[in-house]
TORPALUM-569923 format. One record per atom (N, C-alpha, C, O, CB): atom name; x negated, z negated, y negated. Coordinates in Angstrom, 1 decimal, padded with zeros to 4 digits. Glycine has a CB too. Layout:
REM residues N
<atomo CA u X w Z v Y>
...
This chain:
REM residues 83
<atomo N u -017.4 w 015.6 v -052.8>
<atomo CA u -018.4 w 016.3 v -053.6>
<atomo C u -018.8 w 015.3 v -054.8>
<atomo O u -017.9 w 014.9 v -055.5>
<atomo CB u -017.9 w 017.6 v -054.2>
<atomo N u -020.4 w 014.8 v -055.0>
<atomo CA u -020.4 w 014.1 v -056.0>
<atomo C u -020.5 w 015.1 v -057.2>
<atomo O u -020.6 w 016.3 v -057.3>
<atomo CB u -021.5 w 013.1 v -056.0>
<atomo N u -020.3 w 013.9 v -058.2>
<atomo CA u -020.2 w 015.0 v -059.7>
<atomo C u -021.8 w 015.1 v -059.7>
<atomo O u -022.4 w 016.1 v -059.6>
<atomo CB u -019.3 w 014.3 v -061.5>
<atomo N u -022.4 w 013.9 v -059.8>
<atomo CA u -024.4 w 014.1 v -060.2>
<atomo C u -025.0 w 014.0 v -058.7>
<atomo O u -025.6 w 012.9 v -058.3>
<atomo CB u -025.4 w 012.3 v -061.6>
<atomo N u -024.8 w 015.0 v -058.0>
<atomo CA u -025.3 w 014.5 v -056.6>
<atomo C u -027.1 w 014.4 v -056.8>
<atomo O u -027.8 w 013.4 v -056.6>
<atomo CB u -024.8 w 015.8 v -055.4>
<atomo N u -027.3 w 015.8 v -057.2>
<atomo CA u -029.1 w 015.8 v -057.6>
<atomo C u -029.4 w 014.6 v -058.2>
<atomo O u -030.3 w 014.0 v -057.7>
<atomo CB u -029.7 w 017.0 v -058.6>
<atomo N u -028.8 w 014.0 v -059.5>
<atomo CA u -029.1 w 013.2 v -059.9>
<atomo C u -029.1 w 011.5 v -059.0>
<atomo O u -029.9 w 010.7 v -059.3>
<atomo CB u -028.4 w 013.6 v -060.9>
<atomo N u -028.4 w 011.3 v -058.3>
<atomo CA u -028.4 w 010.4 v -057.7>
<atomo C u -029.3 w 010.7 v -056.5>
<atomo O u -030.0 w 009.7 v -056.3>
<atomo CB u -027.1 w 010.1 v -057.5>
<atomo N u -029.5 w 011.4 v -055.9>
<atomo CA u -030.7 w 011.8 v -054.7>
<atomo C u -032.0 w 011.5 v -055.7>
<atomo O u -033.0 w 011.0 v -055.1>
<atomo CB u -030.7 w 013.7 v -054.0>
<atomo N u -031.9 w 011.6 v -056.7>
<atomo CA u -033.3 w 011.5 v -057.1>
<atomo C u -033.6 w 010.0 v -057.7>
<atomo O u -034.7 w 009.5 v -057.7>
<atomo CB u -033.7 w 012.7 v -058.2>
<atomo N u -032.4 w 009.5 v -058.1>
<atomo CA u -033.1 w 008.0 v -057.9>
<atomo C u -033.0 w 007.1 v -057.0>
<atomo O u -033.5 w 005.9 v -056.9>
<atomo CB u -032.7 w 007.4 v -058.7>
<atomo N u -032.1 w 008.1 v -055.9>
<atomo CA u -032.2 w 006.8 v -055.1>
<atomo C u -033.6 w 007.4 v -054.3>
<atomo O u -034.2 w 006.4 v -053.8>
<atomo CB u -030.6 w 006.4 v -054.1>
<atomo N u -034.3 w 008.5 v -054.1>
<atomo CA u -035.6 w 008.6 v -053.6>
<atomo C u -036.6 w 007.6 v -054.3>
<atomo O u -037.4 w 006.9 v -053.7>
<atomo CB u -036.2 w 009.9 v -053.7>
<atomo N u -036.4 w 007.8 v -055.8>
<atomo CA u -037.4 w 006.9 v -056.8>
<atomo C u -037.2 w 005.4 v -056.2>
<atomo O u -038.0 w 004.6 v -055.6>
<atomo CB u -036.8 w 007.0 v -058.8>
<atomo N u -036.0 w 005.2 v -056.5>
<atomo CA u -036.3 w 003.5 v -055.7>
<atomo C u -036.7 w 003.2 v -054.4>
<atomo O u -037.1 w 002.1 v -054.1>
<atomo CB u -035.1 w 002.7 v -055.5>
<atomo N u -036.6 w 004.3 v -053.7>
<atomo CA u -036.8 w 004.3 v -051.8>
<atomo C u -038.8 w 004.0 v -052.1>
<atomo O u -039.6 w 003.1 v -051.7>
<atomo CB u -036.1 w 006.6 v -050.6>
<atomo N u -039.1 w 005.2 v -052.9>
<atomo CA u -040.8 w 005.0 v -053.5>
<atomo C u -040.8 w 003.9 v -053.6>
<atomo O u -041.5 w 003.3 v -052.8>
<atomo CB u -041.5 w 005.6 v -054.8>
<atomo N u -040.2 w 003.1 v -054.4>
<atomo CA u -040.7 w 001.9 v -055.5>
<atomo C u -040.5 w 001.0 v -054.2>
<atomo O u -041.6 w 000.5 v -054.1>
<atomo CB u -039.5 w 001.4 v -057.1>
<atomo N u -039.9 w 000.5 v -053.2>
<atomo CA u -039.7 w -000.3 v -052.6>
<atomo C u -040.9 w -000.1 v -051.3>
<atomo O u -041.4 w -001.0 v -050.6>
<atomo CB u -038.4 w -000.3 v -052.3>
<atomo N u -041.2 w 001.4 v -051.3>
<atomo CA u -041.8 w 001.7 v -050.3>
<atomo C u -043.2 w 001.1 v -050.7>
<atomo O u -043.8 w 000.3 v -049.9>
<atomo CB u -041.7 w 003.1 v -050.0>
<atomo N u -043.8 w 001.5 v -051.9>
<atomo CA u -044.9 w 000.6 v -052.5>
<atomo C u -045.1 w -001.0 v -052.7>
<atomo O u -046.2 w -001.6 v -052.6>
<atomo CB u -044.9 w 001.0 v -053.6>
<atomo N u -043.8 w -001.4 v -053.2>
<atomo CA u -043.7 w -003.1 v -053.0>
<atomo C u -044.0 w -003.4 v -051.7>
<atomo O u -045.1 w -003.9 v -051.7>
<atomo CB u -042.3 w -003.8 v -053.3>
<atomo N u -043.5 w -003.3 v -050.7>
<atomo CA u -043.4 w -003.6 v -049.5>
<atomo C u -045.2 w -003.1 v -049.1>
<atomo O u -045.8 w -003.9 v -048.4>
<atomo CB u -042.0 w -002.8 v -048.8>
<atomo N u -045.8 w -002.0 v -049.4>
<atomo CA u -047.1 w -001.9 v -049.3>
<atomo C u -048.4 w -003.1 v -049.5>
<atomo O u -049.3 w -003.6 v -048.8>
<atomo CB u -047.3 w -001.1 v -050.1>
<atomo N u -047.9 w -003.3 v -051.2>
<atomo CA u -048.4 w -004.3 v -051.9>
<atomo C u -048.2 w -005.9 v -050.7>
<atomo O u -048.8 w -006.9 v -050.3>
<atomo CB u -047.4 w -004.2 v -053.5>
<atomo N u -047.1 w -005.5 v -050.6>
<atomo CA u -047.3 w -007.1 v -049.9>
<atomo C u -047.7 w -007.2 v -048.6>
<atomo O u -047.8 w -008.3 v -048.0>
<atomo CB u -046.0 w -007.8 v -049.9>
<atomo N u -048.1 w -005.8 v -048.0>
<atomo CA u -048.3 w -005.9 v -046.6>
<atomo C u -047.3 w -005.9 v -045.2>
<atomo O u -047.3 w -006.1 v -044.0>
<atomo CB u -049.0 w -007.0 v -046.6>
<atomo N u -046.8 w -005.7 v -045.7>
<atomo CA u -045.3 w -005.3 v -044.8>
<atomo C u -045.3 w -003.9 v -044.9>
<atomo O u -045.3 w -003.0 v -045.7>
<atomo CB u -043.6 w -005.9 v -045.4>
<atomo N u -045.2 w -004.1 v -043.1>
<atomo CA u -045.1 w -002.3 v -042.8>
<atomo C u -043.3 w -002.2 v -042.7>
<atomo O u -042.4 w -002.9 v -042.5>
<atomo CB u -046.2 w -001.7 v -040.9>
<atomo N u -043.4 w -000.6 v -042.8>
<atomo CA u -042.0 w -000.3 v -042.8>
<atomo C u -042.1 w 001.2 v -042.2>
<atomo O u -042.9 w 002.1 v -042.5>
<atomo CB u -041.1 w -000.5 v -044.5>
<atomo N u -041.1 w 001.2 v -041.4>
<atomo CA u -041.2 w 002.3 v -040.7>
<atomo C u -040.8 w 003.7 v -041.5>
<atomo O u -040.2 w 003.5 v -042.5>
<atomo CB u -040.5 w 002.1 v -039.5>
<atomo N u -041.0 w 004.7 v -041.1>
<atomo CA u -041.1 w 006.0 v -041.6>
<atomo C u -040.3 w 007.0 v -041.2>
<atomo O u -040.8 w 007.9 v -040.5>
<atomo CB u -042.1 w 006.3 v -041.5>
<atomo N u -038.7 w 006.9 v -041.6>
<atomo CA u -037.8 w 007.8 v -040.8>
<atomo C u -037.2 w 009.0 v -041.7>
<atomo O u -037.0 w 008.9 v -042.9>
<atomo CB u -036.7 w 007.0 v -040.2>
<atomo N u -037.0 w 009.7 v -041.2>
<atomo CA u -036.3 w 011.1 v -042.1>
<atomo C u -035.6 w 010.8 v -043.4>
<atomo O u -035.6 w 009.6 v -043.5>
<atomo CB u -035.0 w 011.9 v -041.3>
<atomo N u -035.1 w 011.4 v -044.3>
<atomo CA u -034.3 w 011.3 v -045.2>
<atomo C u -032.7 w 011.0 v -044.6>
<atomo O u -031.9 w 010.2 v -045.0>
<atomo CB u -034.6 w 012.6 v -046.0>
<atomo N u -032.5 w 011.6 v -043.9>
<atomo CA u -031.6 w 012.0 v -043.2>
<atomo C u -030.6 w 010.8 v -042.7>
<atomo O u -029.5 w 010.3 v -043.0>
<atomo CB u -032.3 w 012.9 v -042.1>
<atomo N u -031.8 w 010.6 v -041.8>
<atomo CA u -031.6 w 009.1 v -041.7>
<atomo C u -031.4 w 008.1 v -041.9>
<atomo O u -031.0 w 007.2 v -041.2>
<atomo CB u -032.0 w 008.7 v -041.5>
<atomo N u -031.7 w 008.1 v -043.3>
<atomo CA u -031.5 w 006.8 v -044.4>
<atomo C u -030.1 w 007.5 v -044.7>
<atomo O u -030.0 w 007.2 v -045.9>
<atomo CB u -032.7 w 006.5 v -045.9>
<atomo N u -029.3 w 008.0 v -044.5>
<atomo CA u -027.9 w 008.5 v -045.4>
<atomo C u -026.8 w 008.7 v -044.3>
<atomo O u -025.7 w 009.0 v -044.5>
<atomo CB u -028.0 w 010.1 v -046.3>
<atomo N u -027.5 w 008.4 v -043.0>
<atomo CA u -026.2 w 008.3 v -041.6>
<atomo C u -025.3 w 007.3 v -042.0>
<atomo O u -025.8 w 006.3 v -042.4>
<atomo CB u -026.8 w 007.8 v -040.0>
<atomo N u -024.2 w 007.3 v -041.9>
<atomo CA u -023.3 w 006.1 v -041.8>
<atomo C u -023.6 w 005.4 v -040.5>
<atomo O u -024.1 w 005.9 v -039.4>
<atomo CB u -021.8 w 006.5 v -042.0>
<atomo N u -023.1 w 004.1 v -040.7>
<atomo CA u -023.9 w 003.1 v -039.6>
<atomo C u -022.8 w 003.4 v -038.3>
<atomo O u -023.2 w 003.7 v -037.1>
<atomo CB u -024.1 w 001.0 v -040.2>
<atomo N u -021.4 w 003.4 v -038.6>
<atomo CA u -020.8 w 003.6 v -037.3>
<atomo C u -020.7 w 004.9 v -037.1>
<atomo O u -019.5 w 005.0 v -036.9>
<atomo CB u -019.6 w 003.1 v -037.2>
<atomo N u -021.2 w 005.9 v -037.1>
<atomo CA u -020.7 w 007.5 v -036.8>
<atomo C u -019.5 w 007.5 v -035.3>
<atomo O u -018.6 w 008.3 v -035.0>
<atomo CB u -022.4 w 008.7 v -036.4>
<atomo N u -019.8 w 006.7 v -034.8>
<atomo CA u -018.1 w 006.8 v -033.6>
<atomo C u -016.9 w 006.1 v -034.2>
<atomo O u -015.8 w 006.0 v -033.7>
<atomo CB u -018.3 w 005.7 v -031.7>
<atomo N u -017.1 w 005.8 v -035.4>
<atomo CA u -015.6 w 005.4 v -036.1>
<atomo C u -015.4 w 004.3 v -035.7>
<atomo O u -014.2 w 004.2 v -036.1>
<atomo CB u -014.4 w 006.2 v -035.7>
<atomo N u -015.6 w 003.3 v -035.3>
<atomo CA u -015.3 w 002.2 v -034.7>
<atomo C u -015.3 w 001.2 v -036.6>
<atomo O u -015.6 w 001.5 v -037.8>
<atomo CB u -016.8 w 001.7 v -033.2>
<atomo N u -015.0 w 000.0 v -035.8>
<atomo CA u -014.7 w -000.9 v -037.3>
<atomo C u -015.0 w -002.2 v -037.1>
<atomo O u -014.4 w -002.8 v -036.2>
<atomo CB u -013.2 w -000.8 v -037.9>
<atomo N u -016.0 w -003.1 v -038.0>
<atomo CA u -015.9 w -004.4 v -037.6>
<atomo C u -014.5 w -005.7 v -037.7>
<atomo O u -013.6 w -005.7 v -038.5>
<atomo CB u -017.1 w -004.7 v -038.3>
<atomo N u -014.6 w -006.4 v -037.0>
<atomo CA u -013.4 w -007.3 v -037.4>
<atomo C u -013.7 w -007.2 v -038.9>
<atomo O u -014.7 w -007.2 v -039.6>
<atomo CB u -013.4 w -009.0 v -036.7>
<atomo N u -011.5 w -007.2 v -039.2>
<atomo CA u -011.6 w -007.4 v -040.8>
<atomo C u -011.8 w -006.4 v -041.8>
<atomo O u -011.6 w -006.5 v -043.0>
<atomo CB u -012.6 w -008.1 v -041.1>
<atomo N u -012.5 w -004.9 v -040.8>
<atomo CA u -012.7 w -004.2 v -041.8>
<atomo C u -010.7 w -003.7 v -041.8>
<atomo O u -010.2 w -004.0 v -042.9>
<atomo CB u -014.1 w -002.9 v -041.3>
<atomo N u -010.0 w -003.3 v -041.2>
<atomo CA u -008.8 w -003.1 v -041.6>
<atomo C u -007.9 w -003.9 v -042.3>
<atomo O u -006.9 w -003.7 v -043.1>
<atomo CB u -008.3 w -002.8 v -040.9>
<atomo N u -008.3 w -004.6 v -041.8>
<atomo CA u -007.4 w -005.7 v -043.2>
<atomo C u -007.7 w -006.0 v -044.8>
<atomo O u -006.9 w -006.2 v -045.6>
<atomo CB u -007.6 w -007.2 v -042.9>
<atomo N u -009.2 w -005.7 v -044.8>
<atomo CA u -009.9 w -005.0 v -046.5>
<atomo C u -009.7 w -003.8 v -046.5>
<atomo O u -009.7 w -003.5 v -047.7>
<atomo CB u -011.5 w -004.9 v -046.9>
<atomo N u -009.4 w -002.8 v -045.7>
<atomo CA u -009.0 w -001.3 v -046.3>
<atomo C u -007.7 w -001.5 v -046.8>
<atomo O u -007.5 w -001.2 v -048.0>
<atomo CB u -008.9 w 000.0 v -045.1>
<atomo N u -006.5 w -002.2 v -046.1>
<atomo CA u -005.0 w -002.1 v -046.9>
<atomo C u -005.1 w -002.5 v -047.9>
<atomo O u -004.6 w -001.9 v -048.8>
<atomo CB u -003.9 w -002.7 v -046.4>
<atomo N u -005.8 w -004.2 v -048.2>
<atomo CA u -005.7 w -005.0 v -049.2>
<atomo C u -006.4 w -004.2 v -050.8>
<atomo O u -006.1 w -004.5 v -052.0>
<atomo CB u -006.5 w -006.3 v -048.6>
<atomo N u -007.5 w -003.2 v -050.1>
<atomo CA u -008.0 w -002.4 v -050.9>
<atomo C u -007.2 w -001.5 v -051.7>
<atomo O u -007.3 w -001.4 v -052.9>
<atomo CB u -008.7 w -001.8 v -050.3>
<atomo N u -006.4 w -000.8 v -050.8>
<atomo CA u -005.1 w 000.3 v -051.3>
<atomo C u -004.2 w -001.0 v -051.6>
<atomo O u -003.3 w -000.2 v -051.9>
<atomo CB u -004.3 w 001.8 v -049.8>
<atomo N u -004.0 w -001.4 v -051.6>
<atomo CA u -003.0 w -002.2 v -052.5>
<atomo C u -003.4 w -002.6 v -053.7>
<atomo O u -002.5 w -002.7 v -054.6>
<atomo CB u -002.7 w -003.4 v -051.9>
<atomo N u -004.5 w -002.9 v -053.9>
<atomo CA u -004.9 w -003.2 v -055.4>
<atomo C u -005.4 w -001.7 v -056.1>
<atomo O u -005.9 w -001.5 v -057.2>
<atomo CB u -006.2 w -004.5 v -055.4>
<atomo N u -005.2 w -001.1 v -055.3>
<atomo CA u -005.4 w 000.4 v -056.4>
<atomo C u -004.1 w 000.9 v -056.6>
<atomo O u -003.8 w 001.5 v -057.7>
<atomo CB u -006.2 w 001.8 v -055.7>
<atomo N u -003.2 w 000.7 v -055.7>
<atomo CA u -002.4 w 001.9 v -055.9>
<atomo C u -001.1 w 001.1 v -056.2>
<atomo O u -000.1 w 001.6 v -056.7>
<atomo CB u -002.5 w 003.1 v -054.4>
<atomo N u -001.1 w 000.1 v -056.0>
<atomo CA u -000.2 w -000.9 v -056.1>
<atomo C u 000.6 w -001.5 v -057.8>
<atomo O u 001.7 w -001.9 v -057.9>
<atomo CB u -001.0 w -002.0 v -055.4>
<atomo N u -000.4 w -001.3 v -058.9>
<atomo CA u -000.1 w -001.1 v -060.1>
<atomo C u 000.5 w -000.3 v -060.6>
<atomo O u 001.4 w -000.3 v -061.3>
<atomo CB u -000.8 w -001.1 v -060.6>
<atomo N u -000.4 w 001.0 v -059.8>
<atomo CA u 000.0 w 002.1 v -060.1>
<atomo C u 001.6 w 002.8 v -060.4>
<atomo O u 002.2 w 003.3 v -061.4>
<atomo CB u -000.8 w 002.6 v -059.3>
<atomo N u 002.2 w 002.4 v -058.2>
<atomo CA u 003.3 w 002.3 v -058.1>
<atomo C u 004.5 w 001.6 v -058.6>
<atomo O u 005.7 w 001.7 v -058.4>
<atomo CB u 003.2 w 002.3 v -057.5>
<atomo N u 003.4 w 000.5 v -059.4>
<atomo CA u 004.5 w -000.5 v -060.0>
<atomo C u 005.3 w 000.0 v -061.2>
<atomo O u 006.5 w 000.2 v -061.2>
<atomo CB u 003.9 w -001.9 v -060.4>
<atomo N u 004.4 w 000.3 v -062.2>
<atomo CA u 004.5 w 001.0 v -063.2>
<atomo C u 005.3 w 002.3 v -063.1>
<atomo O u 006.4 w 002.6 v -063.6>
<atomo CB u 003.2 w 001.3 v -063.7>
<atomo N u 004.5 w 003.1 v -062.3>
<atomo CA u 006.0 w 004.2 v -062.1>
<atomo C u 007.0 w 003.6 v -061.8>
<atomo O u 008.0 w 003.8 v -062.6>
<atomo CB u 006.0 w 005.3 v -060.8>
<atomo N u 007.3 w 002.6 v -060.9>
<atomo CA u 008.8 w 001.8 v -060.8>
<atomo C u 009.4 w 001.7 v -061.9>
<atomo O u 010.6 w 002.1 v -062.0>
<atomo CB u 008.7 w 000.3 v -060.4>
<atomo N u 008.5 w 001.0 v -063.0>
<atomo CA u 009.4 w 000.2 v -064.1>
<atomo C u 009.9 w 001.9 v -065.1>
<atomo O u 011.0 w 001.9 v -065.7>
<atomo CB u 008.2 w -001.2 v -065.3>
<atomo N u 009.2 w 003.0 v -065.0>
<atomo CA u 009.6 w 003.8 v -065.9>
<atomo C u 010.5 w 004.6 v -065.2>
<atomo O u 011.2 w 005.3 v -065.8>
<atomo CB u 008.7 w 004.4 v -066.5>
<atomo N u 010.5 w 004.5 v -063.6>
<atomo CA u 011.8 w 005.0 v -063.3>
<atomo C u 013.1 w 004.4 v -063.4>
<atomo O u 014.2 w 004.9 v -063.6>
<atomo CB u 011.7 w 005.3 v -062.2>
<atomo N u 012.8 w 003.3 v -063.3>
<atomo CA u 014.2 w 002.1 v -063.9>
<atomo C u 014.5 w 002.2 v -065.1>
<atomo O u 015.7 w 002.2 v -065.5>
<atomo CB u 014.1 w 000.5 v -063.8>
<atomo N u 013.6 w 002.2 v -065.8>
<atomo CA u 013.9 w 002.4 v -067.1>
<atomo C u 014.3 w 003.9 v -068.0>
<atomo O u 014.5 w 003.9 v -069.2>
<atomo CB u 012.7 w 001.9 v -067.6>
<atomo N u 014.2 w 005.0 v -067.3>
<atomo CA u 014.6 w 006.0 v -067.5>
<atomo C u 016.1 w 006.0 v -066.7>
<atomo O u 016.9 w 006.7 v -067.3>
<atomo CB u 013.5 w 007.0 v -067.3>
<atomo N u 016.4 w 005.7 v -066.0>
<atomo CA u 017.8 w 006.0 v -065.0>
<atomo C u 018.5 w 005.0 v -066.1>
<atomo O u 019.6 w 005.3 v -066.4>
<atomo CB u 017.8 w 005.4 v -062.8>
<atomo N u 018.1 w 004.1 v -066.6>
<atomo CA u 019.0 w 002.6 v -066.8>
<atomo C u 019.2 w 003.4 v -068.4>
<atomo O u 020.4 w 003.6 v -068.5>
<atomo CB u 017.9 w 000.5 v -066.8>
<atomo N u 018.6 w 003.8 v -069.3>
<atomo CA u 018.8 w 004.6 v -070.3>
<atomo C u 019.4 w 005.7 v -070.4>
<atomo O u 020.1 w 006.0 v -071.3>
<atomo CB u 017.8 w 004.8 v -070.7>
<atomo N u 019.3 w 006.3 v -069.6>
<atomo CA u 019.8 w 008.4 v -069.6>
<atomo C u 021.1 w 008.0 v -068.9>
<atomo O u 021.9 w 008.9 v -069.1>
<atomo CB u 018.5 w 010.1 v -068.4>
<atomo N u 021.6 w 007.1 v -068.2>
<atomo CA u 022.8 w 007.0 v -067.5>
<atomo C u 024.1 w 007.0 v -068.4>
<atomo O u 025.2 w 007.0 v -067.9>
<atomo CB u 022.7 w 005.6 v -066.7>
C-alpha cells in the first residue's frame, strides 16, 4: 500500500503528458496503450534475468546486515554486563 498513492499516480500521469507532448513536438510517434499497461511488471511469470539473484541477496545484506550487526553488539554487550 503506498502512503501518497493518488499523489504519485498523478504525477507520474503529469510526466507521461509531458513526454507524450515532447515526443509530439519532435515528431515521434508513440503508441497508445492503457494505463494499465504502463504499470504491468515486465516479468509477470516470475522469471529473473542473469544476476538478478545475486543483487537481491547482496541487497538484503546491506539492509539488514547493519541492522543485525548492531543488535549483535547490544546483545554482547548486555549478556557481558548483567552476567
Amino acid at each position: 500500500m503506498a502512503l501518497f498513492k493518488k499523489r504519485t499516480d498523478r504525477a507520474f500521469d503529469t510526466m507521461r503528458e509531458k513526454n507524450r507532448r515532447y515526443l509530439e513536438s519532435q515528431g515521434i510517434s508513440q503508441e497508445q496503450g492503457s494505463k494499465d499497461d504502463a504499470r504491468k511488471p515486465v516479468y509477470e511469470d516470475g522469471t529473473f534475468e542473469k544476476g538478478d539473484i545475486p543483487a537481491i541477496i547482496i541487497s538484503a545484506f546491506m539492509v539488514f546486515g547493519p541492522i543485525l550487526l548492531i543488535l549483535g553488539v547490544v546483545v554482547f554487550l548486555v549478556f557481558h554486563f548483567l552476567r
